[in-house]
NUBAVEX-759813 format. One record per atom (N, C-alpha, C): residue number from 1; residue in one letter; atom name; x, y, z. Coordinates in Angstrom, 1 decimal. Each point is the difference from the previous one (the first is absolute). Layout:
N
PT,pos,code,site,xx,yy,zz
PT,NUM,A,CA,X,Y,Z
...
REM end
This chain:
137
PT,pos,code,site,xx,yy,zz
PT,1,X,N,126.6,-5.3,-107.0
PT,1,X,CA,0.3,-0.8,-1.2
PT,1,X,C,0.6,0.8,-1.1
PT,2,X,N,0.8,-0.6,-0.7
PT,2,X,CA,1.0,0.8,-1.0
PT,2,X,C,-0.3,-0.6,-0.9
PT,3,X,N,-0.5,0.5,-0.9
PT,3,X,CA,-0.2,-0.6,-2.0
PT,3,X,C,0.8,0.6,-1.0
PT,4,X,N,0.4,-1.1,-0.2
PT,4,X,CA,1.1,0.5,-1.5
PT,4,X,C,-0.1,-0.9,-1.3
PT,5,X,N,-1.3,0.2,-1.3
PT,5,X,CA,-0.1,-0.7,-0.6
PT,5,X,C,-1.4,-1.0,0.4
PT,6,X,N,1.3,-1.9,0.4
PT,6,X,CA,-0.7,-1.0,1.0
PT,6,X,C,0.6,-0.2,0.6
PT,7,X,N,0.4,0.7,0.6
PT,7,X,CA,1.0,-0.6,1.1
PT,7,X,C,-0.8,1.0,1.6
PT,8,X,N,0.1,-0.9,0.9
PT,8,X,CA,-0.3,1.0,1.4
PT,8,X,C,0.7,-0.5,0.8
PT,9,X,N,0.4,0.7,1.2
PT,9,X,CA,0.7,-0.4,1.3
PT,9,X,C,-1.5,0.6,1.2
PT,10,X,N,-0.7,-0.7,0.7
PT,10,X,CA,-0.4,-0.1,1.0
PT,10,X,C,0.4,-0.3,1.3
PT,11,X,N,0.4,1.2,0.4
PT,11,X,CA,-0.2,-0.2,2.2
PT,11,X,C,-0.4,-0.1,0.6
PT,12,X,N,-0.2,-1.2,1.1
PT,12,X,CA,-1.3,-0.1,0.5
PT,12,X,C,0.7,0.8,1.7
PT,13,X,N,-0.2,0.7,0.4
PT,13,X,CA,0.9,0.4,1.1
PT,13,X,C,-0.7,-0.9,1.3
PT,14,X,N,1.5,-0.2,1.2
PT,14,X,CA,-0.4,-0.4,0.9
PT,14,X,C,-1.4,0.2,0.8
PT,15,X,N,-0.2,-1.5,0.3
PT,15,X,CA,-1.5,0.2,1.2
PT,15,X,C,-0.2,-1.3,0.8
PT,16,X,N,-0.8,0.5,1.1
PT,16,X,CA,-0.2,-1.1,0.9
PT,16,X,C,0.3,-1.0,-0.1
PT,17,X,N,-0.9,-0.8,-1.1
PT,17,X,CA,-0.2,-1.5,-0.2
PT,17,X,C,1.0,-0.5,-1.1
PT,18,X,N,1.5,0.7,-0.6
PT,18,X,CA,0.9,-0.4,-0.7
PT,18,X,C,1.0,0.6,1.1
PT,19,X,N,1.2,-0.9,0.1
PT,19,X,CA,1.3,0.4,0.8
PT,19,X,C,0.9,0.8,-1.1
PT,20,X,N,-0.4,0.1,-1.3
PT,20,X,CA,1.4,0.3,-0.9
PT,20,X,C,-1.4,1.4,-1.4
PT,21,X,N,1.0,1.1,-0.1
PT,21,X,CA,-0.8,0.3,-1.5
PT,21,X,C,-0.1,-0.9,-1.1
PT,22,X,N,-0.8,0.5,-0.8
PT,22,X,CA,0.4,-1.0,-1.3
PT,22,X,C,0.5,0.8,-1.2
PT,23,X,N,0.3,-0.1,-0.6
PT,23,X,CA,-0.2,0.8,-1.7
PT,23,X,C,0.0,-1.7,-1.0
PT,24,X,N,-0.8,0.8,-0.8
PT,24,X,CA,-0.3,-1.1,-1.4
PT,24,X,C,0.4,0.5,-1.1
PT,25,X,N,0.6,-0.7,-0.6
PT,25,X,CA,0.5,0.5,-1.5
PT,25,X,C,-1.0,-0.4,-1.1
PT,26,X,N,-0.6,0.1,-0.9
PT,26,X,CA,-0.5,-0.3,-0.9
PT,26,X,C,0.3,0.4,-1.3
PT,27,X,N,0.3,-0.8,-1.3
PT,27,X,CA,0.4,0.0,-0.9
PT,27,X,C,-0.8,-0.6,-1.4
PT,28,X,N,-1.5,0.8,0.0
PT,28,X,CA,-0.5,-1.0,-0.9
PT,28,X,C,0.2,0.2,-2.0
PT,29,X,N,1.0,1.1,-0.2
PT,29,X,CA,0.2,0.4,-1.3
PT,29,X,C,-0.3,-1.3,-1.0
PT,30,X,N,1.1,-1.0,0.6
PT,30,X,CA,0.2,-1.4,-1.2
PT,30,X,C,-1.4,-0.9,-0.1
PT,31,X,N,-0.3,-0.2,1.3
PT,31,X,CA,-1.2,-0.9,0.6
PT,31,X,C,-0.5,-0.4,-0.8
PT,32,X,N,-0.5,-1.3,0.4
PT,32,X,CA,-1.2,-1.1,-1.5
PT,32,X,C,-0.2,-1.1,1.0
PT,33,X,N,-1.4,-0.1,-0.3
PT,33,X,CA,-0.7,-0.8,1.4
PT,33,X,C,0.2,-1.5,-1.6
PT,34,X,N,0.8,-0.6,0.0
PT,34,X,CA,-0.4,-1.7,-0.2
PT,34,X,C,0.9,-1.0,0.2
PT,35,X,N,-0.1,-1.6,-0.5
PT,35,X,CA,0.5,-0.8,0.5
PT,35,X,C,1.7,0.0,-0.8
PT,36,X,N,-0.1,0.1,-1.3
PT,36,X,CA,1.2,-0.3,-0.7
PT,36,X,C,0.2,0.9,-1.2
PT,37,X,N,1.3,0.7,0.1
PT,37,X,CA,0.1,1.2,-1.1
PT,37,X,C,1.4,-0.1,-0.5
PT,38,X,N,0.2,0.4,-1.4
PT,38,X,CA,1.2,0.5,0.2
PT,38,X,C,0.5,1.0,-0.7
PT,39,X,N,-0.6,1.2,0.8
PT,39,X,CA,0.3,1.5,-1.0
PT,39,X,C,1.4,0.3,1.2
PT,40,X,N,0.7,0.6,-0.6
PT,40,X,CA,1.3,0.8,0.9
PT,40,X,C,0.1,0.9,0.4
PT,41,X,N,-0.6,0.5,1.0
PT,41,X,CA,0.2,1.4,0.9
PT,41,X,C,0.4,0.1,0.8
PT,42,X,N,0.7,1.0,0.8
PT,42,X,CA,0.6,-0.2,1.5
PT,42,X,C,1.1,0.9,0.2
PT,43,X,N,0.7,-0.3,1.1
PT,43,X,CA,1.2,0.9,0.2
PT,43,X,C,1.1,-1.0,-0.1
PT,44,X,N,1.1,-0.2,-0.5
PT,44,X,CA,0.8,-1.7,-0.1
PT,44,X,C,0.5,-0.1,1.4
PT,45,X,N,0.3,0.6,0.9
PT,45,X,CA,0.3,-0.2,1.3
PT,45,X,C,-0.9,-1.3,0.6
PT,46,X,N,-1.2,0.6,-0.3
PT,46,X,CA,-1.4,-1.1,0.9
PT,46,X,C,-0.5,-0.6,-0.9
PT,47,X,N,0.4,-0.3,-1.4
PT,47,X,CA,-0.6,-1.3,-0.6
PT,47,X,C,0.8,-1.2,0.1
PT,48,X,N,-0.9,-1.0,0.3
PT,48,X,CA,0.3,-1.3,0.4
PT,48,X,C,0.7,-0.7,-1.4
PT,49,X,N,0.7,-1.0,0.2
PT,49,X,CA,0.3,-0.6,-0.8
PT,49,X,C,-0.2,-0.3,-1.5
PT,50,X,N,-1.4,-0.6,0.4
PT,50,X,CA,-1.1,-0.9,-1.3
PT,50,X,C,0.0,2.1,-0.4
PT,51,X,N,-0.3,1.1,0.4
PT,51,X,CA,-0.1,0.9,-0.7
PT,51,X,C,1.1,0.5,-1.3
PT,52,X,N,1.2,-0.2,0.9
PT,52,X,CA,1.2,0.3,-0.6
PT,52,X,C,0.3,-1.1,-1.1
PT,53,X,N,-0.4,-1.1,-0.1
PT,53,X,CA,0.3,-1.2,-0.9
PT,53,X,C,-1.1,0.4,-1.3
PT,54,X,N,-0.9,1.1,0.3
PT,54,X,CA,-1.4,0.0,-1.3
PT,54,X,C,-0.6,-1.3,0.4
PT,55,X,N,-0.2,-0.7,0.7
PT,55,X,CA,-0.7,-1.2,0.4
PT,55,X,C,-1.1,0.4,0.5
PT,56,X,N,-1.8,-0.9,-0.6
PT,56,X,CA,-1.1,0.3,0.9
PT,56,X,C,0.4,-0.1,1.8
PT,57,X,N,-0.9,0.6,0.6
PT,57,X,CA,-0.2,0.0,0.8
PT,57,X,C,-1.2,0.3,1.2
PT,58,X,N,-0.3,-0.3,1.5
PT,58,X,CA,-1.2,0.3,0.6
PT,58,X,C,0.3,1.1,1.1
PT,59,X,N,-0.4,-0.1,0.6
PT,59,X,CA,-0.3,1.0,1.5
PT,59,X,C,1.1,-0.5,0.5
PT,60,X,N,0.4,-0.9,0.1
PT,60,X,CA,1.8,-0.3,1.3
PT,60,X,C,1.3,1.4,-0.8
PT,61,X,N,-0.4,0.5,-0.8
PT,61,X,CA,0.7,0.8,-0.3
PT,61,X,C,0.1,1.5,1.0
PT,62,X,N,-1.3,0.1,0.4
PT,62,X,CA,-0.4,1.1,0.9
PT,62,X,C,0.8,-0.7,1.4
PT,63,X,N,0.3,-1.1,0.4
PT,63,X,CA,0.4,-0.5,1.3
PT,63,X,C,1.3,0.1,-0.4
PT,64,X,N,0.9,-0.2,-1.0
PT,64,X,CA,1.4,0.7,-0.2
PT,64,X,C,0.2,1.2,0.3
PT,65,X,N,-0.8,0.8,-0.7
PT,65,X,CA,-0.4,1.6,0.5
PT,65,X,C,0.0,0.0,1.4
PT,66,X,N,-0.9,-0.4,0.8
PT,66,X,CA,0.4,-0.2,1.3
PT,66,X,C,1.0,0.2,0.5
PT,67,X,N,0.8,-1.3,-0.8
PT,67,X,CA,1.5,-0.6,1.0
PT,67,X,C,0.7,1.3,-0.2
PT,68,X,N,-0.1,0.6,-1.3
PT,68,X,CA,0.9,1.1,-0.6
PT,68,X,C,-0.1,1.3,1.3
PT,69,X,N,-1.4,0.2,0.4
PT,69,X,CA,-0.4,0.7,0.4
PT,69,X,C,1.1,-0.1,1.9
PT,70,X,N,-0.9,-0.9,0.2
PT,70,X,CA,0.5,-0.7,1.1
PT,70,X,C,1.6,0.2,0.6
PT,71,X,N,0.9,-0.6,-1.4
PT,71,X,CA,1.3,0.5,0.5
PT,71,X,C,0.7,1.1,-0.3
PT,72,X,N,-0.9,1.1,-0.5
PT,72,X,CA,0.7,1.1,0.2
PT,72,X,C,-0.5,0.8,1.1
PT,73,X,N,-1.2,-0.2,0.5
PT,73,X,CA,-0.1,0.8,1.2
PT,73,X,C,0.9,-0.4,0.4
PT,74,X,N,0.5,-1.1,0.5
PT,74,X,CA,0.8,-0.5,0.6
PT,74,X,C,1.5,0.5,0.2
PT,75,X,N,0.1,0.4,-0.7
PT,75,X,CA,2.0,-0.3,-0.7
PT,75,X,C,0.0,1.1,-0.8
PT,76,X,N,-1.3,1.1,-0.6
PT,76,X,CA,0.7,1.1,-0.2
PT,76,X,C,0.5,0.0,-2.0
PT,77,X,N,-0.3,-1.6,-0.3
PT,77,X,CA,0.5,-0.4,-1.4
PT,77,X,C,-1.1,-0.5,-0.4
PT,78,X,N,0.5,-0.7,-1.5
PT,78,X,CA,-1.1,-1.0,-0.3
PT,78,X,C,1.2,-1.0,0.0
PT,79,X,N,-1.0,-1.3,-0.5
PT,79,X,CA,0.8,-1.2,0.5
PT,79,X,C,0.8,-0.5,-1.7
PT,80,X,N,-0.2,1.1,-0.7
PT,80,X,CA,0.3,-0.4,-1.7
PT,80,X,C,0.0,1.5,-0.3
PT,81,X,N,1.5,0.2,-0.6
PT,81,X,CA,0.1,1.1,-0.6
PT,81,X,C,-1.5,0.1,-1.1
PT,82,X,N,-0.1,1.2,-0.3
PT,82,X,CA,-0.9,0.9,-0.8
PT,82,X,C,0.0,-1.0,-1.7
PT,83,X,N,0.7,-0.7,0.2
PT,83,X,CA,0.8,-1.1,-1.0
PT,83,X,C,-1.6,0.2,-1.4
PT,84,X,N,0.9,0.4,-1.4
PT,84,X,CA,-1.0,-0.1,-1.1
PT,84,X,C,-0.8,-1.5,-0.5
PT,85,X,N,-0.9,-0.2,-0.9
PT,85,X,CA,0.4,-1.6,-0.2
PT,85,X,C,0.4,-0.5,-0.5
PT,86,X,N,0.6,-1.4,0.2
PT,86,X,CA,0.9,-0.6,-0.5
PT,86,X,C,-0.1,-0.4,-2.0
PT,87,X,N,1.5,0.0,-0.1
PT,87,X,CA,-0.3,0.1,-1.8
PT,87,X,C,-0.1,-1.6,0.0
PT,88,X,N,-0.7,-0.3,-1.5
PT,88,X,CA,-0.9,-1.4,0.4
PT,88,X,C,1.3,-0.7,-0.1
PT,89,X,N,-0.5,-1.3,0.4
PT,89,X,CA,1.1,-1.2,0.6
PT,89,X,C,0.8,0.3,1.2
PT,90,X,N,0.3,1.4,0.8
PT,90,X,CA,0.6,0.3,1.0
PT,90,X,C,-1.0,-0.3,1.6
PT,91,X,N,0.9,-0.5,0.6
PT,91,X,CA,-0.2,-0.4,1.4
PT,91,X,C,0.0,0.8,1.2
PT,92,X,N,-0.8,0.8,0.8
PT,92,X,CA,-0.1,-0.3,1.1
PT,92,X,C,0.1,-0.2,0.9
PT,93,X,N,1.4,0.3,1.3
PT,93,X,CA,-0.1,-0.5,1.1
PT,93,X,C,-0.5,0.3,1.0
PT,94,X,N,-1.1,-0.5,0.5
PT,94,X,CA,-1.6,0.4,1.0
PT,94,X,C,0.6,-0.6,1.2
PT,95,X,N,1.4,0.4,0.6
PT,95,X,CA,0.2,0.0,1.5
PT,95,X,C,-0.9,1.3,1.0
PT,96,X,N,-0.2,-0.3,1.1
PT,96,X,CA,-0.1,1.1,0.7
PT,96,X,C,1.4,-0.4,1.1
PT,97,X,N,0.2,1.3,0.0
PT,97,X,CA,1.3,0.4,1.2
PT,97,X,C,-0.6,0.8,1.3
PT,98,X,N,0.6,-0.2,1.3
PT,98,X,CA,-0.4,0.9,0.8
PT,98,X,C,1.5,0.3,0.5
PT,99,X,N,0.7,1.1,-0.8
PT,99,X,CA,1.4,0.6,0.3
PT,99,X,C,-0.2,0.4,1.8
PT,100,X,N,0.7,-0.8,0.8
PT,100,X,CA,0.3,0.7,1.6
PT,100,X,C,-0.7,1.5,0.5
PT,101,X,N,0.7,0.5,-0.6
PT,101,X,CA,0.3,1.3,-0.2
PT,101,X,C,-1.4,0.4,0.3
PT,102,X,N,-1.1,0.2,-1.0
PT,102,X,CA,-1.2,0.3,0.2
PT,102,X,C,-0.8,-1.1,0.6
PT,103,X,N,0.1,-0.9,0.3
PT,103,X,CA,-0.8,-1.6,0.3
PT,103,X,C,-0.1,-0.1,1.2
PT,104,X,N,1.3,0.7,0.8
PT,104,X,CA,0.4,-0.8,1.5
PT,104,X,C,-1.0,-0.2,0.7
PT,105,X,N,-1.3,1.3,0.3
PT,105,X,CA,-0.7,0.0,0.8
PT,105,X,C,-1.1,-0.6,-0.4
PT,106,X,N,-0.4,-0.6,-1.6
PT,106,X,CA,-0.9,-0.8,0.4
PT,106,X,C,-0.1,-1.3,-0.1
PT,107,X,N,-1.3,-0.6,0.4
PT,107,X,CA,0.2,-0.8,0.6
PT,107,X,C,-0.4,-1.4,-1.1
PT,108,X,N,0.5,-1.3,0.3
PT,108,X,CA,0.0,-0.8,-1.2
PT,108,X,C,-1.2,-0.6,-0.1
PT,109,X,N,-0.8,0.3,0.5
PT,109,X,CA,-1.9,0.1,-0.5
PT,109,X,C,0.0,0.9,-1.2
PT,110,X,N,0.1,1.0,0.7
PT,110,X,CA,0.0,1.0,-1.5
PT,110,X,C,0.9,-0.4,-1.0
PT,111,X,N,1.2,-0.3,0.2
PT,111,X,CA,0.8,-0.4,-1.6
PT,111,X,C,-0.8,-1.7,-0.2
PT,112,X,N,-0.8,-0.5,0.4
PT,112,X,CA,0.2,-1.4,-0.2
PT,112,X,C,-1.9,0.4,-1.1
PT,113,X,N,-1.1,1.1,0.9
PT,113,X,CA,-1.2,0.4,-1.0
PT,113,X,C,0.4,0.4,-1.1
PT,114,X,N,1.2,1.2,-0.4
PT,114,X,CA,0.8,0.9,-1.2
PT,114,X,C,0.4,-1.4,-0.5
PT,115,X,N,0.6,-1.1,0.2
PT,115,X,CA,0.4,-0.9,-1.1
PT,115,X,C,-0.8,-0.8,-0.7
PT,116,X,N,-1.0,-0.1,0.8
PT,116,X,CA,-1.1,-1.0,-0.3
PT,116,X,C,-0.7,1.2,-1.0
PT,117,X,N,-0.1,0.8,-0.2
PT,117,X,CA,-0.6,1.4,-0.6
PT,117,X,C,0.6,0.2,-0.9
PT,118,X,N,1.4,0.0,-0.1
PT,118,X,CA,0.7,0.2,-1.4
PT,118,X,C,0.5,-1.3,-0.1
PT,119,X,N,-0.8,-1.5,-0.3
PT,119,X,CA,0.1,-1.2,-1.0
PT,119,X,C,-0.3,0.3,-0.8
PT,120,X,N,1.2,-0.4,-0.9
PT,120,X,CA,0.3,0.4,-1.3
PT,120,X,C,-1.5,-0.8,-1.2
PT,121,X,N,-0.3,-1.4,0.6
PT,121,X,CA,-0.9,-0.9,-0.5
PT,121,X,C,-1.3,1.0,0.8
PT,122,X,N,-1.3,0.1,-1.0
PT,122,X,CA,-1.0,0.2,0.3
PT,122,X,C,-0.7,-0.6,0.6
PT,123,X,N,0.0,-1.6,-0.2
PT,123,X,CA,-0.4,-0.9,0.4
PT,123,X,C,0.0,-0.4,1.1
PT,124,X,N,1.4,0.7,1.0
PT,124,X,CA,0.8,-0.1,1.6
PT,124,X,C,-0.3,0.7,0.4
PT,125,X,N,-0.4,1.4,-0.6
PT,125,X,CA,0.1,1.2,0.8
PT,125,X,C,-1.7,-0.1,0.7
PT,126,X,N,0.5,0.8,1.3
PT,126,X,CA,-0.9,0.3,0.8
PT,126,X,C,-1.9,0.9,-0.5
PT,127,X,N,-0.8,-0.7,0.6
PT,127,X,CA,-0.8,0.7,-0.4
PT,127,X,C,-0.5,0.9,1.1
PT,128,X,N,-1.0,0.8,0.1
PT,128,X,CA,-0.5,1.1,0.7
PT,128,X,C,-0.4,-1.0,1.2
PT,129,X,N,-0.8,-0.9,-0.1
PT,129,X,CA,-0.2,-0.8,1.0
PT,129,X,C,0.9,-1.0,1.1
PT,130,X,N,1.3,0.1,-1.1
PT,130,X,CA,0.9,-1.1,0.9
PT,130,X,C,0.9,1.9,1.2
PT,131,X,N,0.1,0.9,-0.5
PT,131,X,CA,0.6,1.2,0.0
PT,131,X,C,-1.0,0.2,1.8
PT,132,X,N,-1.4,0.0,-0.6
PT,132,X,CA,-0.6,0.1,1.5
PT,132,X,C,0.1,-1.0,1.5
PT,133,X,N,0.6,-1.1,-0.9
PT,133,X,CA,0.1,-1.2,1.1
PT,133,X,C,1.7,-0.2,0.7
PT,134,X,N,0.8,1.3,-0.8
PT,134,X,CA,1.4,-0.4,0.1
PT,134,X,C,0.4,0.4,1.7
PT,135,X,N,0.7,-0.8,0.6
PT,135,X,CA,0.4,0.8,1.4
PT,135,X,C,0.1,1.8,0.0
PT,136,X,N,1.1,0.4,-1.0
PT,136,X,CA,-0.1,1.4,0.3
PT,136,X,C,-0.9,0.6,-0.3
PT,137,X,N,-1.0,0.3,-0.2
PT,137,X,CA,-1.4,0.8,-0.5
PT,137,X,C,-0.3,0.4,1.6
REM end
């Protein structure tokens, strides 16, 4: 295990009863266990929307984080330039793209969990529990 601060990376190295290693990232520096907040911390790459707007917000923000997460293992990018926040009354465009190029090989389960992951609406976006029931998992 590697500590830097709060952050750790854990290896779980291959064994019997898993076919694959694992490593875990953990990032608890920002962390706040409750329902609705709206202080502004983060890295702007992985804050959701309602973050970037100064708008309250709940825990589906951590499932953006996800999606963020999600499609850069994937693709090597994030799916939203490092983009600062918007100056007020400015908009937003919360497409996700899967450019060929880096995409080809996966498969459209995975881009279809990453979209549902990065809805722009909190309200649509996926929760941890719909995430466990999705075909690709």
């Amino acid at each position: 295990m590697n500590e830097t601060d709060n952050e750790f990376v854990i290896f779980f190295p291959h064994s019997r009863s898993l076919k694959l290693s694992l490593v875990k990232i953990i990032d608890f520096g920002f962390s706040k266990n409750c329902e609705r907040t709206q202080s502004f911390l983060g890295t702007h790459g992985y804050l959701a929307p309602e973050m970037m707007a100064h708008e309250a917000y709940t825990t589906a923000v951590d499932m953006w984080a996800l999606g963020v997460c999600a499609y850069a293992l994937m693709s090597g990018y994030l799916p939203f330039d490092e983009m600062e926040p918007p100056e007020p009354g400015c908009e937003i465009e919360w497409i996700v793209q899967f450019p060929e190029e880096q995409w080809s090989e996966v498969t459209e389960e995975a881009k279809d969990l990453i979209r549902r992951l990065l809805e722009p609406d909190p309200q649509k976006r996926y929760t941890a529990e719909q995430v466990l029931k999705h075909p690709v998992r």
